[in-house]
ROTIFI-848302 format. One record per atom (N, C-alpha, C): residue in one letter; y, z, x. Coordinates in steps of 0.1 Angstrom, whole numbers, padded with zeros to 4 digits, always signed. Layout:
// residues N
aYZX ...
// end
This chain:
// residues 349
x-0005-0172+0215 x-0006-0181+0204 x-0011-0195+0210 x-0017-0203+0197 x-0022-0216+0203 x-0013-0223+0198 x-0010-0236+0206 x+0001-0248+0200 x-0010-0260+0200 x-0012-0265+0189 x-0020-0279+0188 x-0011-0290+0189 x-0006-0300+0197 x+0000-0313+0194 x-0009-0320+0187 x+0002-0332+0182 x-0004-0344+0177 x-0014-0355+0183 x-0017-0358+0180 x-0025-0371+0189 x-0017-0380+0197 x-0003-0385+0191 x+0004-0392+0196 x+0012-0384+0203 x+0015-0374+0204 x+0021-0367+0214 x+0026-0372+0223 x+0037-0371+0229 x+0039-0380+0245 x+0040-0364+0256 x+0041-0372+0273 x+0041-0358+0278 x+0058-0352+0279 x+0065-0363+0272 x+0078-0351+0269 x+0077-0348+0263 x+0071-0345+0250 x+0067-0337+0236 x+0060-0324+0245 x+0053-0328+0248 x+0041-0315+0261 x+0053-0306+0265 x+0059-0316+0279 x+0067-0308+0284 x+0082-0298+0280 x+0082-0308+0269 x+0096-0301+0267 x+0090-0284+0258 x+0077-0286+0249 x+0072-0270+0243 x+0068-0265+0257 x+0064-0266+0267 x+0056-0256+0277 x+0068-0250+0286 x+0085-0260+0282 x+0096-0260+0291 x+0099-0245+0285 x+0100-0246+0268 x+0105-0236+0260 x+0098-0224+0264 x+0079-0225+0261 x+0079-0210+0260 x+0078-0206+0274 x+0078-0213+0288 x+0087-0202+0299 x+0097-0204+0303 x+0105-0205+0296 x+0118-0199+0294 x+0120-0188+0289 x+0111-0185+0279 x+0108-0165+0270 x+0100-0166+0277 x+0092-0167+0288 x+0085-0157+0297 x+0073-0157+0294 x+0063-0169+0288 x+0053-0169+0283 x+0043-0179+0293 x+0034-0172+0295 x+0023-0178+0308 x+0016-0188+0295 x+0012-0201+0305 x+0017-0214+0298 x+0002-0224+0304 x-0009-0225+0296 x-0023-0230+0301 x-0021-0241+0293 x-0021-0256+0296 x-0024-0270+0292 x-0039-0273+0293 x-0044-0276+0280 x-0057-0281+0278 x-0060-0297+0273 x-0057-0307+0282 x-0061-0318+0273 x-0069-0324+0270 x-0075-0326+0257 x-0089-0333+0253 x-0083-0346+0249 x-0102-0354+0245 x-0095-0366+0242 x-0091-0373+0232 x-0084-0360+0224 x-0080-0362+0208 x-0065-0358+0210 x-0066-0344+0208 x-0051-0331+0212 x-0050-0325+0225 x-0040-0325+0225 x-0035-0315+0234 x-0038-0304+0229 x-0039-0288+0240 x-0040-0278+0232 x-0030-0273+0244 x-0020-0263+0240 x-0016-0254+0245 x-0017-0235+0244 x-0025-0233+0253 x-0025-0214+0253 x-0010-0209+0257 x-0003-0198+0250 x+0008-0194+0254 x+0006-0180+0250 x+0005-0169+0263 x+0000-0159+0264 x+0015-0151+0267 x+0021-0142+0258 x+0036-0136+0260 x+0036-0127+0245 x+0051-0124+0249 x+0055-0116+0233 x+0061-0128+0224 x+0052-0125+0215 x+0062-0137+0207 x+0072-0130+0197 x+0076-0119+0204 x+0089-0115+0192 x+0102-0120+0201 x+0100-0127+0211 x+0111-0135+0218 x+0113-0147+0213 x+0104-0149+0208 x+0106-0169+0205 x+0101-0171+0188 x+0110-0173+0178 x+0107-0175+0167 x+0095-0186+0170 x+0083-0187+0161 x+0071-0196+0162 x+0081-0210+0151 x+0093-0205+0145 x+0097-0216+0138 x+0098-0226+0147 x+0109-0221+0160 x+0115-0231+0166 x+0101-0239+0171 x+0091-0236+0176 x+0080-0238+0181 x+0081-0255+0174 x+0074-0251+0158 x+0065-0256+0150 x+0076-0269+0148 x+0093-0271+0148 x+0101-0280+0144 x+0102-0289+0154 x+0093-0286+0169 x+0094-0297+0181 x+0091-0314+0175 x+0095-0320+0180 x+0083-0333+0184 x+0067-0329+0187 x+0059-0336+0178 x+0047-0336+0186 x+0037-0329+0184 x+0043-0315+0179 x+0037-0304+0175 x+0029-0304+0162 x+0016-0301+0160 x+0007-0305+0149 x+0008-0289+0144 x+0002-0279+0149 x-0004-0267+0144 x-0003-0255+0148 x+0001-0246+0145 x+0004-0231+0158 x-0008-0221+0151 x-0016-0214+0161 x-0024-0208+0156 x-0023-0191+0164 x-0024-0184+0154 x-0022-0173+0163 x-0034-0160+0165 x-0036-0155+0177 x-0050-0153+0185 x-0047-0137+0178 x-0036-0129+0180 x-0031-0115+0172 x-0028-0118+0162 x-0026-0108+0145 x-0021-0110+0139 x-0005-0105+0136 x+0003-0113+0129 x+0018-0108+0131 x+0024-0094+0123 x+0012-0084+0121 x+0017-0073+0117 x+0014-0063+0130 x+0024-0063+0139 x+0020-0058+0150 x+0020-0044+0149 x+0029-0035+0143 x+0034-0022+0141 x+0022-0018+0132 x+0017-0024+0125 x+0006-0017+0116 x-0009-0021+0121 x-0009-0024+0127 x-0026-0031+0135 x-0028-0022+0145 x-0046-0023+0146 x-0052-0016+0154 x-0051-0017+0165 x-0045-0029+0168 x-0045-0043+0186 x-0033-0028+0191 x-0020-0023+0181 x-0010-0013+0184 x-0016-0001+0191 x-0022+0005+0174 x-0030+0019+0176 x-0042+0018+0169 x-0050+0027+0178 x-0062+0028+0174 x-0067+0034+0163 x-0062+0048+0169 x-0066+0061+0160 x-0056+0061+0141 x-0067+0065+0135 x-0057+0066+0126 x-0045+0071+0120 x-0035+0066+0112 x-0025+0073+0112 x-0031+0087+0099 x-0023+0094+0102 x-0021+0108+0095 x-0010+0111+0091 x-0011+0110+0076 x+0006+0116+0069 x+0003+0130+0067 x+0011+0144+0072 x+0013+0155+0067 x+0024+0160+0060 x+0021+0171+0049 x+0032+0174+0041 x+0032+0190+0045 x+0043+0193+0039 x+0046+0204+0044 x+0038+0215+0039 x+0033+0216+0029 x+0020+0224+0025 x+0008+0227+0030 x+0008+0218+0042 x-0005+0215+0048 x-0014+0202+0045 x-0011+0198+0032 x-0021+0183+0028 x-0018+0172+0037 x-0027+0165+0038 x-0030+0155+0050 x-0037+0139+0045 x-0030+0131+0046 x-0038+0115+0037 x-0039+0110+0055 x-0057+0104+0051 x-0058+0095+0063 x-0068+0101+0069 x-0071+0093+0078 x-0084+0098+0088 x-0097+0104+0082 x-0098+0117+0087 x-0112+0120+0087 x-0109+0130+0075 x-0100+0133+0071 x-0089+0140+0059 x-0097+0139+0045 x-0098+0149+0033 x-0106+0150+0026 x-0096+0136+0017 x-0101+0129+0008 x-0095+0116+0003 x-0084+0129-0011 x-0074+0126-0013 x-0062+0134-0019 x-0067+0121-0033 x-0059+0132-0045 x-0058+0128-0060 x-0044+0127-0060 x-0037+0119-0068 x-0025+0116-0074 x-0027+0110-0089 x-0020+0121-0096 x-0025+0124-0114 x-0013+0119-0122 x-0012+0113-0133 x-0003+0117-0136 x+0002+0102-0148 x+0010+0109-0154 x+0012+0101-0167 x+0021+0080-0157 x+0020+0070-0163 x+0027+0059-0161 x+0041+0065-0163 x+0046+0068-0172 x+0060+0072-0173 x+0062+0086-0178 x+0076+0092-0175 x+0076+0104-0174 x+0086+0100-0187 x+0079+0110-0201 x+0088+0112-0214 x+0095+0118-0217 x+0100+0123-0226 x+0113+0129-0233 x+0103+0145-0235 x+0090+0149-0226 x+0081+0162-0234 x+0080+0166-0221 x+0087+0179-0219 x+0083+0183-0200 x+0069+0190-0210 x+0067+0199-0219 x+0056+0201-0220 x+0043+0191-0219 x+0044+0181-0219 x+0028+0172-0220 x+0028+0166-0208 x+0038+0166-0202 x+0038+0164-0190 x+0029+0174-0177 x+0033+0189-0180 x+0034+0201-0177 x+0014+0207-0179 x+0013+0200-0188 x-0002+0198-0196 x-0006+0191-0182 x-0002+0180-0183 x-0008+0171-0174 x-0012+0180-0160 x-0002+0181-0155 x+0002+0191-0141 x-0012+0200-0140 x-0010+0211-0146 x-0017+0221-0147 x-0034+0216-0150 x-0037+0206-0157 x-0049+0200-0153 x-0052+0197-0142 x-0042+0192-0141 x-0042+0184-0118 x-0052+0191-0112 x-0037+0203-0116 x-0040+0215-0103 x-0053+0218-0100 x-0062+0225-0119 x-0069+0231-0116 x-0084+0224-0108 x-0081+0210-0113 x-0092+0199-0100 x-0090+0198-0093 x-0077+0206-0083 x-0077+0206-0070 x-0071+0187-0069 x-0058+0185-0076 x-0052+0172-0072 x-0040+0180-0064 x-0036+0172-0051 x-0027+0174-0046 x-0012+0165-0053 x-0012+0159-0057 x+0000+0151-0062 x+0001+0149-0079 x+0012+0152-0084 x+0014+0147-0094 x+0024+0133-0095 x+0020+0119-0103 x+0026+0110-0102 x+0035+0104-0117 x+0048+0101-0118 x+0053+0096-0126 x+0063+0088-0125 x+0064+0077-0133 x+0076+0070-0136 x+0088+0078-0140 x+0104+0076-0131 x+0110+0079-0140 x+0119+0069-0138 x+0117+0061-0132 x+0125+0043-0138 x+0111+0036-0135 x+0108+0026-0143 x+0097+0019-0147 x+0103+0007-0151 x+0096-0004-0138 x+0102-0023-0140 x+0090-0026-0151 x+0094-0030-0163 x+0088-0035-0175 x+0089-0050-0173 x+0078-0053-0183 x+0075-0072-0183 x+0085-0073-0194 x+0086-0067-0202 x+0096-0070-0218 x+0108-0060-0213 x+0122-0066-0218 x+0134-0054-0216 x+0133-0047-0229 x+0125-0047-0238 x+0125-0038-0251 x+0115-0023-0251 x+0109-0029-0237 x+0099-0015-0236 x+0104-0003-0226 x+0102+0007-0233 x+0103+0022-0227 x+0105+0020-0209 x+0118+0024-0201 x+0118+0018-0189 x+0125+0033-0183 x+0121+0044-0185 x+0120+0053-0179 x+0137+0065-0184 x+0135+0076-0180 x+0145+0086-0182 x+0150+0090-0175 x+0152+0080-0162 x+0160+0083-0150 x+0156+0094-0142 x+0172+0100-0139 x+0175+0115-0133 x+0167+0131-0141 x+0168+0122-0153 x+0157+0138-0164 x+0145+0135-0164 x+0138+0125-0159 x+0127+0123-0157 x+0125+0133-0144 x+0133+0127-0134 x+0132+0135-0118 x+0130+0147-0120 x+0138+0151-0128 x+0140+0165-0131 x+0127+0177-0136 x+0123+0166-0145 x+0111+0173-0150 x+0102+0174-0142 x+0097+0161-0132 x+0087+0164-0123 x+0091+0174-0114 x+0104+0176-0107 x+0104+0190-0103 x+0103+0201-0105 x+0103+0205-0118 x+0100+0214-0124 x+0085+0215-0128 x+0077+0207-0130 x+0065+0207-0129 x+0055+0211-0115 x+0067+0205-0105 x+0063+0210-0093 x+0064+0225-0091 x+0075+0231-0095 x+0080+0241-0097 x+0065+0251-0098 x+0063+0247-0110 x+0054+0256-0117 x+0042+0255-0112 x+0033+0243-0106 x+0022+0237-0105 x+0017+0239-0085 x+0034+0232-0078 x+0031+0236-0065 x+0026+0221-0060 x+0023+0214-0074 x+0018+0201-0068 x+0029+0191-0063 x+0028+0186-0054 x+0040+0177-0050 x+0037+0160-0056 x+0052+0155-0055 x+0058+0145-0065 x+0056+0136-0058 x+0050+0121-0064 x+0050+0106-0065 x+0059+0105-0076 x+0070+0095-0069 x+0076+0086-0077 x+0080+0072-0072 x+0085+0065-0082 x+0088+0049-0080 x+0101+0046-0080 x+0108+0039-0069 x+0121+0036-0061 x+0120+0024-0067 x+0131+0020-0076 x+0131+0001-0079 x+0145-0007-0071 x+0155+0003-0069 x+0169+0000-0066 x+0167+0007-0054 x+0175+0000-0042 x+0182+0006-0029 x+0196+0018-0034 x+0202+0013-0043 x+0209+0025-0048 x+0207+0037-0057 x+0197+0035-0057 x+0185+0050-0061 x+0184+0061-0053 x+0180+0053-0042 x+0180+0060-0035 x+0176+0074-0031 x+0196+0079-0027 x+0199+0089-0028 x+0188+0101-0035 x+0194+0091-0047 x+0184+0102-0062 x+0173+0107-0058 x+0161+0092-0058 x+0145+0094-0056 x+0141+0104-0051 x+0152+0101-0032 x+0148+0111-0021 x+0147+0127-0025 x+0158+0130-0033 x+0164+0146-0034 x+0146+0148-0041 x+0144+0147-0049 x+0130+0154-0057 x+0117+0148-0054 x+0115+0137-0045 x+0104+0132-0044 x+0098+0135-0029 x+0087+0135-0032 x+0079+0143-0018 x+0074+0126-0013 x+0071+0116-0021 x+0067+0103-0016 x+0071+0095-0024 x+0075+0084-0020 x+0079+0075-0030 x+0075+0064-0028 x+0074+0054-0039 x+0068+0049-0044 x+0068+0030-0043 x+0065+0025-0036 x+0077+0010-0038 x+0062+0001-0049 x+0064-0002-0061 x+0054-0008-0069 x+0052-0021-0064 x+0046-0027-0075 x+0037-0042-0069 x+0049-0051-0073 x+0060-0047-0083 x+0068-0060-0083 x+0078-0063-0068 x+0078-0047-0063 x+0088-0049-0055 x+0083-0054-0038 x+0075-0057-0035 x+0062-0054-0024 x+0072-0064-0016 x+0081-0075-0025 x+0084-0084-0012 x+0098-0083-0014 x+0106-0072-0019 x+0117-0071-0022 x+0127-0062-0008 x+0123-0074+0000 x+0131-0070+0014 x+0142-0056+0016 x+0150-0064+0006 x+0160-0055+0010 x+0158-0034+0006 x+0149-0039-0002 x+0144-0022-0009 x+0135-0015+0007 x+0130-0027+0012 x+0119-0023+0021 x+0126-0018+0035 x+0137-0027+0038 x+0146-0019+0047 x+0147-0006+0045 x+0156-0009+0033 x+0162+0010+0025 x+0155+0017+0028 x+0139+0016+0024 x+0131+0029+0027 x+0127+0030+0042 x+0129+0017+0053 x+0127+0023+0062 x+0136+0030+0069 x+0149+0030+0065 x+0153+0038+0071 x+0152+0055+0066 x+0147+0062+0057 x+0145+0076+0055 x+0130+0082+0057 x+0128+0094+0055 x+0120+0098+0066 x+0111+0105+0053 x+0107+0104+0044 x+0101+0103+0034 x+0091+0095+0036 x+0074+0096+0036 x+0067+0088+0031 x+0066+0078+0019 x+0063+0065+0025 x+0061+0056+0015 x+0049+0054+0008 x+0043+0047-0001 x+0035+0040-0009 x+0037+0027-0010 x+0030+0019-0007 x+0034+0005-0010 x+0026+0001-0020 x+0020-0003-0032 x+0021-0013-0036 x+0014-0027-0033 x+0001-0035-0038 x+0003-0045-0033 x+0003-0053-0043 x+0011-0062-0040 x+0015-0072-0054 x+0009-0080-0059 x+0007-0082-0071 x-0001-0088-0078 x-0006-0102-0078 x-0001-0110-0066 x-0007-0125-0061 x-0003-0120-0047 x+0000-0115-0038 x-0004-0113-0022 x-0016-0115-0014 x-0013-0121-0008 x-0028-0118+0007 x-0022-0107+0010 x-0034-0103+0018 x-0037-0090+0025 x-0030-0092+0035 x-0026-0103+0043 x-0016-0104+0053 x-0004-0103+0047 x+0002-0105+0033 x+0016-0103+0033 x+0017-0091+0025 x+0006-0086+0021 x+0004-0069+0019 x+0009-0064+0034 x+0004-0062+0046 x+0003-0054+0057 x+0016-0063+0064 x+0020-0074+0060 x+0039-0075+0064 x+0047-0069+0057 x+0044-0067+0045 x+0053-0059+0037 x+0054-0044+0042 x+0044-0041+0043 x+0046-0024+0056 x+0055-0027+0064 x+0051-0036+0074 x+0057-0042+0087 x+0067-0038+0085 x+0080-0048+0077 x+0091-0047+0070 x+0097-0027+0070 x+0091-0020+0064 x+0090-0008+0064 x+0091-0001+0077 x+0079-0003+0087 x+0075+0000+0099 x+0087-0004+0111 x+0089-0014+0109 x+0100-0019+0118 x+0114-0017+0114 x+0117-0009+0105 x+0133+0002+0103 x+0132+0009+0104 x+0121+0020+0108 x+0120+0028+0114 x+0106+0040+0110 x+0102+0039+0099 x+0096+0046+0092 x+0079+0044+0091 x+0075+0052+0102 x+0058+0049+0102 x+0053+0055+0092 x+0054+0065+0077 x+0049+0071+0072 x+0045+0064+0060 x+0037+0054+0060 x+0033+0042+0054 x+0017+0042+0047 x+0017+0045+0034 x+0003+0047+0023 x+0003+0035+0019 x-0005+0026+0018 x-0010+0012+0012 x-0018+0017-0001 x-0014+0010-0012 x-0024+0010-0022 x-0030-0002-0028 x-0040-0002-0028 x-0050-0019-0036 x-0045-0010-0049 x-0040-0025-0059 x-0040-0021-0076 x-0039-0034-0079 x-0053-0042-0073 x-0055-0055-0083 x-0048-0066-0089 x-0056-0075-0084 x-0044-0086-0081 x-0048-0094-0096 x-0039-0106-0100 x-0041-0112-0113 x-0048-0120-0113 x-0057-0122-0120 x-0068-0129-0122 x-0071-0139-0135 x-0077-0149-0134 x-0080-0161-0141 x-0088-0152-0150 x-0094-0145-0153 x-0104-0134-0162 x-0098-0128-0170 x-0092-0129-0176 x-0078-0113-0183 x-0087-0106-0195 x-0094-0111-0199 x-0099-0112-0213 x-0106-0099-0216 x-0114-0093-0203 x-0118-0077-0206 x-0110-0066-0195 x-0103-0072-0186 x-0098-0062-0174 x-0081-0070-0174 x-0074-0056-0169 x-0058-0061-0168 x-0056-0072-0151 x-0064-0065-0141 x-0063-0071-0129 x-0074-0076-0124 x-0079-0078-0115 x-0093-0078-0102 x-0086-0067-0095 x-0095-0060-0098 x-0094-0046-0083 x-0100-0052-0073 x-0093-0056-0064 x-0102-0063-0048 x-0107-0046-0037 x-0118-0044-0045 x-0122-0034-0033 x-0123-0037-0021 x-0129-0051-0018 x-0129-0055-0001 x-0118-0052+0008 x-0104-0055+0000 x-0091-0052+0006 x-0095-0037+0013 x-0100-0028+0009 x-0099-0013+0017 x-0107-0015+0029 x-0119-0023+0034 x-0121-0019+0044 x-0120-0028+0050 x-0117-0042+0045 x-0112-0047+0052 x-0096-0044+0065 x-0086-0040+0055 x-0078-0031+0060 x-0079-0018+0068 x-0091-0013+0067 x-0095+0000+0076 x-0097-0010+0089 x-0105-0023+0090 x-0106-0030+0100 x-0091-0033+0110 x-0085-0037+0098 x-0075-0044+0115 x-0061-0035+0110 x-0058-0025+0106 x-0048-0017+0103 x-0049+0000+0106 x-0042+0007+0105 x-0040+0025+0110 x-0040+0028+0098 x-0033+0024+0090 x-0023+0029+0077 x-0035+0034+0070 x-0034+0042+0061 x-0042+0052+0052 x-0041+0039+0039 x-0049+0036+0033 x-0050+0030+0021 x-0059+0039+0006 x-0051+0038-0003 x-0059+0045-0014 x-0057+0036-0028 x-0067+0040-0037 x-0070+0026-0047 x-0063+0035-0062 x-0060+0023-0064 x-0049+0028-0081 x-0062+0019-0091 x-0075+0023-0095 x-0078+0023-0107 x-0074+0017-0123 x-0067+0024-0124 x-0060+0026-0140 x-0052+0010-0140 x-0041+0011-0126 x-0034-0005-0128 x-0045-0017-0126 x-0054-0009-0115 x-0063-0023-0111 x-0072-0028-0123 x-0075-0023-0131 x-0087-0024-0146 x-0077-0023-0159 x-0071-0015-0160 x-0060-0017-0174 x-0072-0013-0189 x-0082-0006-0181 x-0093+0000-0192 x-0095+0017-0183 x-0091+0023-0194 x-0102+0036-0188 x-0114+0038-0186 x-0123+0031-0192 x-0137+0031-0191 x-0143+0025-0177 x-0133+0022-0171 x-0136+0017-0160 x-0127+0025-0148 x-0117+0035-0148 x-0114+0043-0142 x-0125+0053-0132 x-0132+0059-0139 x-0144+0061-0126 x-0153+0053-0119 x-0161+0043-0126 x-0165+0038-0114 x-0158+0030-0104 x-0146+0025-0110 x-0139+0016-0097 x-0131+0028-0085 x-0124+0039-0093 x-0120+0053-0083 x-0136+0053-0072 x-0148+0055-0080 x-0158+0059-0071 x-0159+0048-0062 x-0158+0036-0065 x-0167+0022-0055 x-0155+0025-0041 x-0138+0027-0050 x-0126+0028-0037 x-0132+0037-0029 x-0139+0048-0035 x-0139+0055-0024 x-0151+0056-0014 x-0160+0053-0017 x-0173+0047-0013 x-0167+0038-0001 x-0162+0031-0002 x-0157+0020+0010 x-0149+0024+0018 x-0141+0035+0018 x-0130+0041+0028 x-0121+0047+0020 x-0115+0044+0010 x-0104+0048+0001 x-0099+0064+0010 x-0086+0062+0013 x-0081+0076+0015 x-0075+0080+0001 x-0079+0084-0010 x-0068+0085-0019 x-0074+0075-0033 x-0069+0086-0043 x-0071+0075-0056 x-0059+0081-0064 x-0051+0070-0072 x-0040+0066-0082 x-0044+0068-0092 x-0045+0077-0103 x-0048+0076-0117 x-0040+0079-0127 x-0039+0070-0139 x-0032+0081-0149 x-0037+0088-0158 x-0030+0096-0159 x-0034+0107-0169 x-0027+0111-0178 x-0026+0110-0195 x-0012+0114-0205 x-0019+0120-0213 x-0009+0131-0222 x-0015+0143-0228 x-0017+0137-0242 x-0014+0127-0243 x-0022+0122-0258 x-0016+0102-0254 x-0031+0099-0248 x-0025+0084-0244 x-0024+0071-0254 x-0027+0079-0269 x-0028+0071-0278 x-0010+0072-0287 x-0002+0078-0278 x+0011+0078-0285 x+0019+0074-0270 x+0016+0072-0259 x+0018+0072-0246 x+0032+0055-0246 x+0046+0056-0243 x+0052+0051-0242 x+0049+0039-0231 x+0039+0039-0226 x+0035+0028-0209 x+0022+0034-0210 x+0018+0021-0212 x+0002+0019-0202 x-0011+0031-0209 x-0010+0034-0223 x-0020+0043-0227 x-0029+0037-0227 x-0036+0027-0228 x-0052+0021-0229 x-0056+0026-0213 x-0045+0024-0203 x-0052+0029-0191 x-0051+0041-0186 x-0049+0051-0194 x-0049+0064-0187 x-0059+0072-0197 x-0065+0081-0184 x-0070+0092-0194 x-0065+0103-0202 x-0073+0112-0209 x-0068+0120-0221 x-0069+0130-0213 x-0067+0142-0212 x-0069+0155-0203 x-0081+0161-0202 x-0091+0158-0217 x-0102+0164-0216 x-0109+0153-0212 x-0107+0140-0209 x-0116+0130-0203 x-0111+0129-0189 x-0104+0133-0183 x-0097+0132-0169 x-0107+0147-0161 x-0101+0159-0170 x-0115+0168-0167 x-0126+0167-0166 x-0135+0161-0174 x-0149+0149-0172 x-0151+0142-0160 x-0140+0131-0160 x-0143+0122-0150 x-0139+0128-0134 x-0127+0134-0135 x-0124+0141-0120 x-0137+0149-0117 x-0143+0159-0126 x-0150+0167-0120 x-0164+0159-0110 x-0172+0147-0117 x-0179+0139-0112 x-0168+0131-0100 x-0158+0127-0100 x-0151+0122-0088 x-0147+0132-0075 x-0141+0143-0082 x-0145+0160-0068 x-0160+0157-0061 x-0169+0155-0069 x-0184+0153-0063 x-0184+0152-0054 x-0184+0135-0057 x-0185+0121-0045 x-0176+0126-0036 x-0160+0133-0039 x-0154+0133-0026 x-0159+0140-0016 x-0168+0153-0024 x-0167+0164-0014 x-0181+0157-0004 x-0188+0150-0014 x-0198+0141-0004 x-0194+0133+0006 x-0187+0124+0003 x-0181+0112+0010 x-0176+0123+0023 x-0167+0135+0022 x-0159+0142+0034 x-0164+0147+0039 x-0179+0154+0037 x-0186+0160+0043 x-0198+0150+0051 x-0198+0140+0047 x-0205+0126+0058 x-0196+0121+0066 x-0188+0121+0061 x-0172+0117+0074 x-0172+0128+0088 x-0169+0139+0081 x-0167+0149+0090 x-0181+0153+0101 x-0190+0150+0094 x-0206+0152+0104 x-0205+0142+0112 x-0202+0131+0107 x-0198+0114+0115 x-0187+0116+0127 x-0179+0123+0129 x-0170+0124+0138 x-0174+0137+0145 x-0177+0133+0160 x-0177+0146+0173 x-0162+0153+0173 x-0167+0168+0170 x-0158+0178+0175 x-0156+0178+0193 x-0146+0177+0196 x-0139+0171+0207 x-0132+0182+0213 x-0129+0195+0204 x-0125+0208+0203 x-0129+0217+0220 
// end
């Protein structure tokens, strides 16, 4: 890290920061110009909070040369990460980009649900996704079926073989989520809700994160961190558009740059949620296509078997005979996009 002093700085202000950081063990380069001081401090800074740093005398600015998502950056690991399931499917890398289908909330109808599924399948979606607790903006709106929700998606799995996305809002859920869910889900309200983010790092379940609806991309890829550092590398990032001064024809700004930007200084597999990012169906394919055009491992969509009676989020999901439409043109592009990937990478074999 860099330490900038003040102009007025004295050389005890100097000496007493350069006393601190070798004391944690940090090789210690003094640069004086004829403005600032600059100090280089080349070490681990998971020994020395940067607060104590910044509360010295003297000290103007701390600037830092790595960024502080150490566990999720490329500076760690290079290669990308790879989540596998037990079926064989594979999110990440050079990995064909995976579909996750599936209504906003899971209703009181395992059949329309079940509808849904069996469309999935036949487009070749690996994941079916559903709410069965759902954090609402109003407490008067439809906020999920709990445990009979869970239930149903297993049973849909049951029948279908497709494996289950769902959404964790409570640490004492937990238990529950884990028993039926193949991945779980932490949404955009919860992205900075620490203590949830421990919880999930300690089980051995892949995550979804979520990025929240006013975050930078730096406190998107801490929020992993958080994750990462309890123990749990099995870490899916999702862009679903952040809020925007615009509302008037779209629900969010889908920030596609976030994906490769994130391909740049991160491992983690990122995949684009659509439907939350726009809050219009008519704009579900091309924004799925642009995510995946830029890197997207993965696209989030919904899908409900009549979204004009749909208890959450029907303006943004497709109908089953428009989801068959649009997926089939979105299969396309994938099978393009994976077969330029795969020619792109030397077999090493």
């Amino acid at each position: 890290m860099i330490i900038i002093m003040e102009r007025d700085a004295t050389v005890e202000n100097i000496n007493a920061v350069t006393g601190l950081l070798k004391e944690h063990g940090f090789q210690v380069i003094v640069h004086e110009g004829d403005v600032h001081t600059v100090i280089d401090a080349l070490g681990d800074k998971t020994t020395l909070s940067a607060n104590q740093i910044d509360a010295m005398d003297g000290v103007k600015k701390i600037k830092f040369i790595r960024e502080p998502f150490r566990l999720a950056s490329r500076d760690r690991k290079q290669e990308d990460t790879i989540i596998e399931f037990s079926n064989g499917v594979k999110i990440g890398g050079a990995n064909r980009p995976v579909a996750m289908v599936g209504p906003c909330s899971v209703e009181d109808n395992f059949e329309g649900l079940l509808e849904v599924a069996v469309a999935a399948k036949e487009l070749g979606c690996e994941f079916l996704r559903g709410g069965a607790f759902k954090p609402r903006t109003s407490p008067y709106d439809f906020d999920g079926l709990g445990e009979k929700g869970l239930k149903y998606l297993a049973k849909a799995k049951e029948e279908t073989g497709l494996l289950v996305v769902t959404e964790l809002m409570d640490s004492e859920d937990l238990d529950l989520v884990y028993k039926y869910a193949d991945i779980i889900q932490i949404g955009a309200r919860n992205m900075q809700n620490f203590k949830l983010l421990k919880a999930v790092g300690k089980c051995d379940k892949p995550i979804i994160l979520k990025r929240g609806p006013a975050s930078t991309i730096r406190e998107f890829l801490l929020a992993a961190e958080h994750i990462m550092y309890n123990g749990n590398e099995n870490v899916i990032l999702c862009e679903r558009g952040l809020k925007s001064f615009d509302s008037a024809f779209t629900r969010n700004l889908l920030d596609i740059s976030a994906i490769p930007v994130i391909k740049k200084y991160s491992h983690l597999p990122i995949i684009v949620d659509p439907s939350h990012g726009t809050g219009q169906r008519y704009l579900i394919e091309p924004m799925a296509k642009a995510g995946l055009v830029v890197g997207a491992d993965g696209v989030m969509v919904e899908v409900h078997h009549n979204p004009a009676r749909a208890l959450s989020d029907g303006k943004q999901s497709l109908s089953i005979p428009q989801f068959k439409e649009v997926f089939t043109r979105i299969n396309n592009l994938i099978d393009t996009l994976h077969l330029e990937k795969s020619m792109s990478i030397p077999n090493v074999e």
